[in-house]
ROKEZA-309191 format. One line per 5 residues: number of its first residue (from 1); their letters; for each residue x, y, z of C-alpha. Coordinates in steps of 0.02 Angstrom, whole numbers, plus 32768, in hexadecimal, padded with zeros to 4 digits. Example, Ala and Ser with C-alpha at 12.3 -4.5 7.8 and 13.67 -1.06 7.14 Angstrom:
REM residues 2
1 = as = 8267,7F1F,8186 | 82AC,7FCB,8165
//
This chain:
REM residues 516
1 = xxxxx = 6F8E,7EFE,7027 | 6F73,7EE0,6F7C | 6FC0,7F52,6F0A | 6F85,7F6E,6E55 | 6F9F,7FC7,6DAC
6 = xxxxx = 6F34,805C,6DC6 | 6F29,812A,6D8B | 6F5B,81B4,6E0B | 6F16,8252,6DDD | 6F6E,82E7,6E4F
11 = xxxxx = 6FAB,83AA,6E3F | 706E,83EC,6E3C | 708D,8496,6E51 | 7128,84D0,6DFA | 713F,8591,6E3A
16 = xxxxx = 70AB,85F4,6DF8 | 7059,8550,6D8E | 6FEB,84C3,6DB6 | 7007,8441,6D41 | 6F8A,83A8,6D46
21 = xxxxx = 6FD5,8303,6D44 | 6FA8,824F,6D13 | 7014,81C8,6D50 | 7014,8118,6D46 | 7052,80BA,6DF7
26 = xxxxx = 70B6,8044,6D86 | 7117,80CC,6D37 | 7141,817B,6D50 | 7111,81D3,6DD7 | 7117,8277,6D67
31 = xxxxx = 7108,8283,6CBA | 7187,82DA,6C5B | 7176,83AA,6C97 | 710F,8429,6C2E | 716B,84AE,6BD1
36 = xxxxx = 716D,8520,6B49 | 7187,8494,6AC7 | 70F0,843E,6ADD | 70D5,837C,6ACC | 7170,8307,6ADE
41 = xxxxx = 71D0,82F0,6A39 | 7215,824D,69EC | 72D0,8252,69B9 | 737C,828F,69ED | 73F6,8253,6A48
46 = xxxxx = 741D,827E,6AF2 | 74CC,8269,6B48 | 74D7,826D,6C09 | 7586,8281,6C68 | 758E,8231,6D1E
51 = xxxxx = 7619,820E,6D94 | 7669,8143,6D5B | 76AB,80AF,6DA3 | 7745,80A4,6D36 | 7774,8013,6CB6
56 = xxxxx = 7734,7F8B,6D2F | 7684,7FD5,6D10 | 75FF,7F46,6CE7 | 7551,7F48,6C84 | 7514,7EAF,6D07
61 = xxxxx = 7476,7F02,6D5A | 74A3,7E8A,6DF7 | 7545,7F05,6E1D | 74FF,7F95,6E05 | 7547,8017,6EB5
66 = xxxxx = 7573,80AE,6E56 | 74EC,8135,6E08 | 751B,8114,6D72 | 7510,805D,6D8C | 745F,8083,6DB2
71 = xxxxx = 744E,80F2,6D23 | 7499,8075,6C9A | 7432,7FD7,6CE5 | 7373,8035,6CE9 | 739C,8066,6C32
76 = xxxxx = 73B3,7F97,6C15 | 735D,7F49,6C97 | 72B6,7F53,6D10 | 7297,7F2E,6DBF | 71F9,7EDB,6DEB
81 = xxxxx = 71C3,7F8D,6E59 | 7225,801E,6E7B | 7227,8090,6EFE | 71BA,8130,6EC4 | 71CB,81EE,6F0C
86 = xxxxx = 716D,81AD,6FC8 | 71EE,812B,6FAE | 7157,80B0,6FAE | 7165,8019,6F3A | 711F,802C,6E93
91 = xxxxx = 7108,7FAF,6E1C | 717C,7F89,6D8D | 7184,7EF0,6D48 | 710F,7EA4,6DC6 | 7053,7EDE,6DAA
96 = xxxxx = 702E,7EA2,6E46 | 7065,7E6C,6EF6 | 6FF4,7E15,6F76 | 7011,7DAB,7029 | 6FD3,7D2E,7067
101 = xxxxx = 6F80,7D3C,712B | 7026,7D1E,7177 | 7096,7D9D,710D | 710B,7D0C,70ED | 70DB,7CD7,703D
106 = xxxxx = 70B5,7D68,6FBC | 7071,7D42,6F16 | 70B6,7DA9,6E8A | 705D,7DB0,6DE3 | 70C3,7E06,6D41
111 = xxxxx = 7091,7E79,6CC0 | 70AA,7E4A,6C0D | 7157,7E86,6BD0 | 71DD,7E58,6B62 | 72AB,7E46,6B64
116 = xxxxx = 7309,7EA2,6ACC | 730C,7E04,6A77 | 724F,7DE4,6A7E | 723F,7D6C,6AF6 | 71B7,7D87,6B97
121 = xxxxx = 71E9,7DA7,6C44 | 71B7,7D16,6CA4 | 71B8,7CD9,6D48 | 723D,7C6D,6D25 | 72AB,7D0A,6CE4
126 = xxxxx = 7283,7D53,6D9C | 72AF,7CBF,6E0B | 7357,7CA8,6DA7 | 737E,7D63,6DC1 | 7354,7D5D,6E70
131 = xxxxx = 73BA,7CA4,6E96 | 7452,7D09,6E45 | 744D,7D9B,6E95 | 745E,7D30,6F4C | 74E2,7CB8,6F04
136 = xxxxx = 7551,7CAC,6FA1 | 75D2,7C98,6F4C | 75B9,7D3B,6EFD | 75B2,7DF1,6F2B | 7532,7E51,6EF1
141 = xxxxx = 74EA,7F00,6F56 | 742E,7EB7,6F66 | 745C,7E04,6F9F | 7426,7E55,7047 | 737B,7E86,7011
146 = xxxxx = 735F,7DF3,6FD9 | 7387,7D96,707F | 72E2,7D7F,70AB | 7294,7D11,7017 | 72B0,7C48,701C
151 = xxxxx = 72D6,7C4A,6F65 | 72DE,7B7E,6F82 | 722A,7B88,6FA0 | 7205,7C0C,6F24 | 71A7,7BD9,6E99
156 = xxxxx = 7159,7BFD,6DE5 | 709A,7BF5,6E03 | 7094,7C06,6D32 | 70F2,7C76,6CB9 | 70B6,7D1B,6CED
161 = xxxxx = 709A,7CDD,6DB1 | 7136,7CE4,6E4D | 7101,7C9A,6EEB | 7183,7CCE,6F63 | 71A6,7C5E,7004
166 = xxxxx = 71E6,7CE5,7095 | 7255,7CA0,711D | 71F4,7D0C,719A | 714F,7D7A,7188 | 7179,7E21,7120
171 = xxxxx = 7101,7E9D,711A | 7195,7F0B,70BC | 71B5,7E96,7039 | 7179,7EF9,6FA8 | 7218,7F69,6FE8
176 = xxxxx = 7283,7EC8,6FAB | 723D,7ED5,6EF3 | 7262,7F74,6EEB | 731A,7F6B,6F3F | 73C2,7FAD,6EF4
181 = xxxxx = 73F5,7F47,6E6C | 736C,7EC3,6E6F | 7368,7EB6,6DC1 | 7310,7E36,6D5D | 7383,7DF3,6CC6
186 = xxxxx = 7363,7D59,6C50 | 735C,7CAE,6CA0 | 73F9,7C53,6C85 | 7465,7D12,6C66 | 7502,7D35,6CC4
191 = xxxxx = 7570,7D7F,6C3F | 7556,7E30,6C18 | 75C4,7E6A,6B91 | 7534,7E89,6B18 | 749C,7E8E,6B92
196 = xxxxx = 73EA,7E54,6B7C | 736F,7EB2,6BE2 | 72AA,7EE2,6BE6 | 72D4,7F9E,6BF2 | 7299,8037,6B96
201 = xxxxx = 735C,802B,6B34 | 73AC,7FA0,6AD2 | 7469,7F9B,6AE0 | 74D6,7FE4,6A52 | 7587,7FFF,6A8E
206 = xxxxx = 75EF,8013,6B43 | 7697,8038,6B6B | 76AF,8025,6C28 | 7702,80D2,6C68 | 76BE,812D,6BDF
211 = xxxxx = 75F7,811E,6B7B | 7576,80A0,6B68 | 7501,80C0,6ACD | 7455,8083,6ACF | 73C6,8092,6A58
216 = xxxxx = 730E,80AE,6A7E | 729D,7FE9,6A9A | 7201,800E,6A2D | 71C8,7F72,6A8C | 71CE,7FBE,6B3D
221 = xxxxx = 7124,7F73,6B94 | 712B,8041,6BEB | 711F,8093,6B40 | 71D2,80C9,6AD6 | 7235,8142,6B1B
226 = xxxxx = 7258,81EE,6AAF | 72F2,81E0,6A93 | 7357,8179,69FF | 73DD,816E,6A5D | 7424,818A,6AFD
231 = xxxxx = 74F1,8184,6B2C | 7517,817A,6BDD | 75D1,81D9,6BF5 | 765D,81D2,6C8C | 76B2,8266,6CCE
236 = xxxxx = 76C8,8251,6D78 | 76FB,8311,6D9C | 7673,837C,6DBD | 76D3,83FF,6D57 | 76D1,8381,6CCB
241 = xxxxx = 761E,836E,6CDA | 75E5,8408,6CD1 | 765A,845B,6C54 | 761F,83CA,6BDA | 756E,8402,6BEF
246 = xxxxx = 7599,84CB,6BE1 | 7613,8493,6B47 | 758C,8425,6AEA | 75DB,8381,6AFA | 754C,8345,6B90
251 = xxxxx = 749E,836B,6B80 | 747A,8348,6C42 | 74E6,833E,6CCA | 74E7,82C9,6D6C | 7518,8303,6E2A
256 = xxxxx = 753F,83C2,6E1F | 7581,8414,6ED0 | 751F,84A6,6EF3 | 75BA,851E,6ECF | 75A7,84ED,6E35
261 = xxxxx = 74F9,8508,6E19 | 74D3,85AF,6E7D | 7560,85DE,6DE8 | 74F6,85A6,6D6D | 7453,85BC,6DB0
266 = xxxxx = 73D0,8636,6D3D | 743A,866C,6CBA | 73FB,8617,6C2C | 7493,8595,6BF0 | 744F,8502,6C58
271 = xxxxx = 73D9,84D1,6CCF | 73D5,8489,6D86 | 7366,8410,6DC9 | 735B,83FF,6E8A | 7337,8355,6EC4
276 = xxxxx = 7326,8393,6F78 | 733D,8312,700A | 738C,8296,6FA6 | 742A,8283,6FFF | 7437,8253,70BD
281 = xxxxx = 74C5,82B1,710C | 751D,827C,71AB | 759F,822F,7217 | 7593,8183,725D | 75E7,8147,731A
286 = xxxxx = 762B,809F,7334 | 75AA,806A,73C4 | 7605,7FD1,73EB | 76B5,802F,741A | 76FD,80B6,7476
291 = xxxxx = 76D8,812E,748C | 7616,8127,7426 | 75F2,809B,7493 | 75C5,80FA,751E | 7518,8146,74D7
296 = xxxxx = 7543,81D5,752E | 75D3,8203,74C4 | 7558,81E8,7432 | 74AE,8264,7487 | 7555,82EF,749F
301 = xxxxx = 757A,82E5,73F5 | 74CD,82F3,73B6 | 74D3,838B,7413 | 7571,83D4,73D9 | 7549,83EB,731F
306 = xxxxx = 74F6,847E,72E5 | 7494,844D,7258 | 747B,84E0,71FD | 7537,8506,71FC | 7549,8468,71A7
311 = xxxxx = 74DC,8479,712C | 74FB,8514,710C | 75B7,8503,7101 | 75CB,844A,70BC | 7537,8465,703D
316 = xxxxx = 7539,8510,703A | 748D,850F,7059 | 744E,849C,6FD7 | 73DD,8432,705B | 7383,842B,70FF
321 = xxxxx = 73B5,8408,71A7 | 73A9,8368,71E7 | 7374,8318,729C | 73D4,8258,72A0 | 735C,820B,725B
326 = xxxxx = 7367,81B6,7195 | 72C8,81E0,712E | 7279,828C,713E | 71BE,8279,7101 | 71CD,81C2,70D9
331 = xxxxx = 714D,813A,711C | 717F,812F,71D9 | 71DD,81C0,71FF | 71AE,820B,72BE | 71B4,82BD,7280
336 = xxxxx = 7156,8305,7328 | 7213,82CA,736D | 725B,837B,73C0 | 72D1,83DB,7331 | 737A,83B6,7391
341 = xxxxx = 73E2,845E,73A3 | 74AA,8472,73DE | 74AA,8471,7494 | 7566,8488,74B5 | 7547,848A,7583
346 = xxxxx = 74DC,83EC,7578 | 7559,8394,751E | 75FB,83B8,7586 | 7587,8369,7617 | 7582,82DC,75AF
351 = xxxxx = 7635,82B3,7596 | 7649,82EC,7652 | 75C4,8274,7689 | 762B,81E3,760D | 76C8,820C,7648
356 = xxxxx = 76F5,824C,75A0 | 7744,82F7,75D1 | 77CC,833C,753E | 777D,82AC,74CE | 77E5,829C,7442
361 = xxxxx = 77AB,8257,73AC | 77D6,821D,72F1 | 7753,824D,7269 | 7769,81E2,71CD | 772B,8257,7125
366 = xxxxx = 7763,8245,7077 | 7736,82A4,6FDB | 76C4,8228,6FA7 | 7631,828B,6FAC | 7627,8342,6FA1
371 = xxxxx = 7617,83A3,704C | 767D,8303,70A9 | 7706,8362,70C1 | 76BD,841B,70E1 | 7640,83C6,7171
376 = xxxxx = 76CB,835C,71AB | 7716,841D,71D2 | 7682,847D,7207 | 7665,83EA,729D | 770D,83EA,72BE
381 = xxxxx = 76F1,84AA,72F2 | 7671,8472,733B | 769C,83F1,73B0 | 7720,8460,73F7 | 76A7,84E1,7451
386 = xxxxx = 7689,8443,74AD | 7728,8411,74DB | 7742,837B,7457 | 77F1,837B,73F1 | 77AA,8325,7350
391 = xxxxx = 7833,82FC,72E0 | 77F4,82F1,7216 | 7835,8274,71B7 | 782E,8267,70F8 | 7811,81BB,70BA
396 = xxxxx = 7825,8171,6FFE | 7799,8197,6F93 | 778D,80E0,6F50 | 778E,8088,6FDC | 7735,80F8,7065
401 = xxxxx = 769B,809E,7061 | 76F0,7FF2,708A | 7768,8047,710C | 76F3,80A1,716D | 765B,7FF1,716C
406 = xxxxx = 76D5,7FAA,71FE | 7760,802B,7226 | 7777,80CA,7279 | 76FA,8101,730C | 76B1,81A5,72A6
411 = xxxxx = 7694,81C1,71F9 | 762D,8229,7163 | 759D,81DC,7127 | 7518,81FA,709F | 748B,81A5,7065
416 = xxxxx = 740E,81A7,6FC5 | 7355,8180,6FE2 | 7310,80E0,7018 | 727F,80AA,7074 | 728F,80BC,7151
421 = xxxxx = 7281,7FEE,7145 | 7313,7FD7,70CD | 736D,805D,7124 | 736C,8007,71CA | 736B,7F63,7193
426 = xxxxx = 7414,7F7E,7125 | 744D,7FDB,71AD | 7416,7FCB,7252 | 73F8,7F0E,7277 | 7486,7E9D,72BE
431 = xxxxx = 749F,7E2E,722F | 7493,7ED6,71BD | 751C,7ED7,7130 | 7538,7F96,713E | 752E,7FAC,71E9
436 = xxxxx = 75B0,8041,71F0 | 757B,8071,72A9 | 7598,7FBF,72C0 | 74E8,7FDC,7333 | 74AF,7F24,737C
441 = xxxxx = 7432,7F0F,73ED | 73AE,7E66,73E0 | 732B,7ED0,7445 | 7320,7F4C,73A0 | 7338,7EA5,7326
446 = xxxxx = 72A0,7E66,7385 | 723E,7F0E,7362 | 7260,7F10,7298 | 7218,7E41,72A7 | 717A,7E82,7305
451 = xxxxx = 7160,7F09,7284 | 7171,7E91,71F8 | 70FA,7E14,7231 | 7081,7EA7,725B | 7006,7EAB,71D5
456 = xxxxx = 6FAC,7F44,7219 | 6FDA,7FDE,71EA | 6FD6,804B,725D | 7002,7FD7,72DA | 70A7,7FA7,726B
461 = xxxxx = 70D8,806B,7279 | 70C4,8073,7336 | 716A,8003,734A | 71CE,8049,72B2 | 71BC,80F5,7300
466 = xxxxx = 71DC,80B4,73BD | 7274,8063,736E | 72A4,810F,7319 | 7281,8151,73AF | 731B,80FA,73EC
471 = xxxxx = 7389,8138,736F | 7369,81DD,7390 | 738F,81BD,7451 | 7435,8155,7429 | 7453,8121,738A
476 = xxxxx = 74F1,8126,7321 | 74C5,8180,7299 | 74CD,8236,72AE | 746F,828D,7221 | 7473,833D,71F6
481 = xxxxx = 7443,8371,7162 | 73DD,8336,70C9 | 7431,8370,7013 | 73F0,83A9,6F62 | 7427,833A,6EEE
486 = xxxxx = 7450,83B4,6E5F | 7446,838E,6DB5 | 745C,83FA,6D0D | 7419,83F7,6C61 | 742E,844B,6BC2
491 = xxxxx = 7397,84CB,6B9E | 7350,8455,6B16 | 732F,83BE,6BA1 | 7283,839A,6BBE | 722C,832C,6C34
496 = xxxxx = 72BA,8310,6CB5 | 7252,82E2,6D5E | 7277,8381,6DDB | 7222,831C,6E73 | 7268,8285,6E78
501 = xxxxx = 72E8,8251,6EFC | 7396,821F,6ECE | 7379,8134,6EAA | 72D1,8146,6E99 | 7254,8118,6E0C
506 = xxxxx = 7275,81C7,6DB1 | 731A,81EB,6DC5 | 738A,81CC,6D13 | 72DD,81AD,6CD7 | 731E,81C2,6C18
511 = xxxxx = 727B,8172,6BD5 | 723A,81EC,6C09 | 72A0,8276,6BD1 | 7291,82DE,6B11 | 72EF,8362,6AB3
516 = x = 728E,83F9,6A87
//
């Protein structure tokens, strides 16, 4: 169970080339791409354009929800792990991770690096970050994650040592380290005007709605990035986006729709990376109310959608079809599960056999995230052969997420990349805190606690997939597809990871990144 700093040697093939690769398990999973200009270069400055958060926007790691949250805080700050491209933890600011017999205490040792202002990370820096983070009084996205530690009990073994005091055995906990926003920040820190981090930048500038400036740490314990500089820039329409990138103003753009880059695709001005699978697509059913209470209402439904419609339509192709299930080719996923196919006979003796004849139904979507509205559609079309009336409505774009947690009984849903365990323990588990298919049952609860006290291996993915298993029989979440997350860069960007899933170690990796 131990996991330690060690070398990976392994082959990518990129079209007609086989480049060998070196990577360390505490960094990168790939170094930066091989091209015409040869070894990285030092120097430049790079400016990258995502969608914002408006002037309430924040440089406090702990609130990081939006992309280019995530963006701004892993140019400042470092996790102790991160979740590479098998979404497995790899270490960050922890060296190493090890449990004790029972999986309820874990021993976490750290490597030797330094905040902007000089001063070592210590264990003290981590147990302060962590106690913050699950302030109750507070609200910050990976208070969940963190559920499971007794940070009473927690303690600093020595400066460079955590011991960390579960409340039950966790045999996912290096999934914690690496969770959504668990950044570590100095002990004592909880004003973030001008932050102080351990990342590969040192803050410059930031005006919230608009750029933050940062300049390259020559102290950074992973080696300094490329760049000089880097300026992270808002423009929250696509249109924005990618005209500043075809009009030299952005040197990469962030979350393209695949309009957009089919446009753009081959003809020399920019280029587009793929990040396939990055984006969960879906709807999820209220299991607790009529009429996705009945399960079913929910196997009919399942049946209805024709995948490849959707995907083709609502991504216009940019993706793969889906089969209800979170986490194609991660750890755990059941893939010898039947591909499910639209069985429009099957599912009207569904609602027969429910009493759910001339179902009518509301489907919340918003334009929150592209395709939303254009699968919202296609399923509408859909549900019709089978004799359900769905009835789209279109929600507000800033509050969809919140409306749709407890409202409604149908809704669009997306998803980046996390690991199966996160997913279903964010999700799926009664006293979950995004539990949109509002789907509680202490039989399944009582499954994920058997798998986490399971030390075995093998033995510990026996009862995630039975409880997958599940899900695909009657869950709430009906998945169809799995998007490209498309990104852009001018020609002159080098070293931009093309493998790595949207929230993952890699992604906005602008360490990592040169000018050529």
């Amino acid at each position: 169970m131990k996991r330690t700093l060690r070398r990976r040697h392994f082959l990518l093939s990129t079209g007609a080339t086989a480049l060998a690769l070196t990577a360390v398990a505490c960094g990168s999973d790939t170094e930066p791409r091989s091209d015409d200009s040869g070894t990285p270069k030092s120097g430049g400055k790079l400016r990258a354009v995502f969608a914002g958060g408006g002037t309430n926007e924040t440089l406090d790691p702990h609130l990081s929800n939006l992309f280019v949250d995530a963006a701004r805080a892993k140019a400042l700050f470092d996790k102790l792990a991160d979740s590479g491209t098998d979404l497995a933890a790899v270490p960050r600011l922890a060296e190493s991770w090890e449990p004790n017999e029972t999986l309820d205490t874990w021993t976490v040792r750290l490597r030797e690096a330094t905040f902007h202002n000089g001063r070592p990370v210590t264990a003290e820096d981590v147990l302060h970050s962590y106690r913050r983070i699950a302030d109750p009084k507070r609200a910050f996205r990976a208070k969940a994650s963190l559920e499971p530690i007794d940070l009473t009990a927690s303690r600093p073994v020595d400066a460079s040592t955590v011991e960390f005091r579960l409340k039950r055995p966790y045999a996912e906990f290096p999934n914690v380290l690496a969770a959504f926003g668990a950044y570590i920040v100095p002990n004592g820190a909880d004003v973030f005007t001008e932050p102080v981090g351990s990342g590969p930048f040192r803050y410059v500038s930031f005006k919230p709605g608009s750029s933050l400036l940062v300049k390259r740490n020559p102290a950074y314990w992973e080696g300094a990035p490329h760049l000089d500089e880097l300026e992270i820039l808002i423009a929250d329409e696509e249109s924005a986006r990618i005209n500043a990138l075809l009009g030299g103003q952005a040197d990469y753009a962030h979350e393209l729709n695949p309009a957009t880059a089919r446009a753009h695709e081959g003809k020399g001005k920019i280029e587009i990376i793929r990040l396939h699978h990055s984006a969960m697509q879906g709807f999820v059913m209220k299991t607790d109310r009529a009429p996705f209470d009945d399960k079913r209402v929910r196997q009919a439904f399942f049946l209805i959608a024709d995948r490849k419609e959707l995907v083709d339509g609502a991504l216009s192709g940019a993706g793969e079809i889906a089969n209800d299930l979170f986490g194609k080719g991660a750890q755990y996923y059941p893939a010898d599960l039947p591909q499910r196919s639209q069985d429009l006979e099957r599912a009207k003796a569904l609602l027969r056999e429910a009493g759910a004849d001339n179902l009518k139904v509301t489907l919340d979507t918003s334009p929150v995230a592209a395709g939303f509205v254009e699968a919202a559609g296609i399923f509408k079309e859909q549900a019709a052969k089978a004799g359900v009336t769905i009835e789209v409505k279109i929600g507000n774009k800033d509050t969809y997420w919140k409306d749709i947690l407890d409202g409604g009984v149908l809704a669009s849903y997306r998803s980046g990349a996390m690991p199966i365990e996160s997913h279903i323990s964010q999700r799926l588990l009664t006293k979950s805190t995004t539990n949109a298919t509002h789907w509680k049952q202490p039989d399944f609860d009582d499954l994920y606690t058997q798998a986490q006290s399971t030390r075995d291996l093998a033995q510990r993915t026996a009862i995630y997939q039975r409880m997958q298993r599940r899900l695909y029989d009657e869950g709430g979440f009906l998945i169809w597809g799995f998007a490209d997350w498309i990104v852009a860069t001018a020609p002159k960007v080098r070293g931009v990871a093309g493998e790595a899933l949207a929230n993952t170690l890699d992604w906005a990796r602008f360490d990592k990144v040169w000018l050529a």
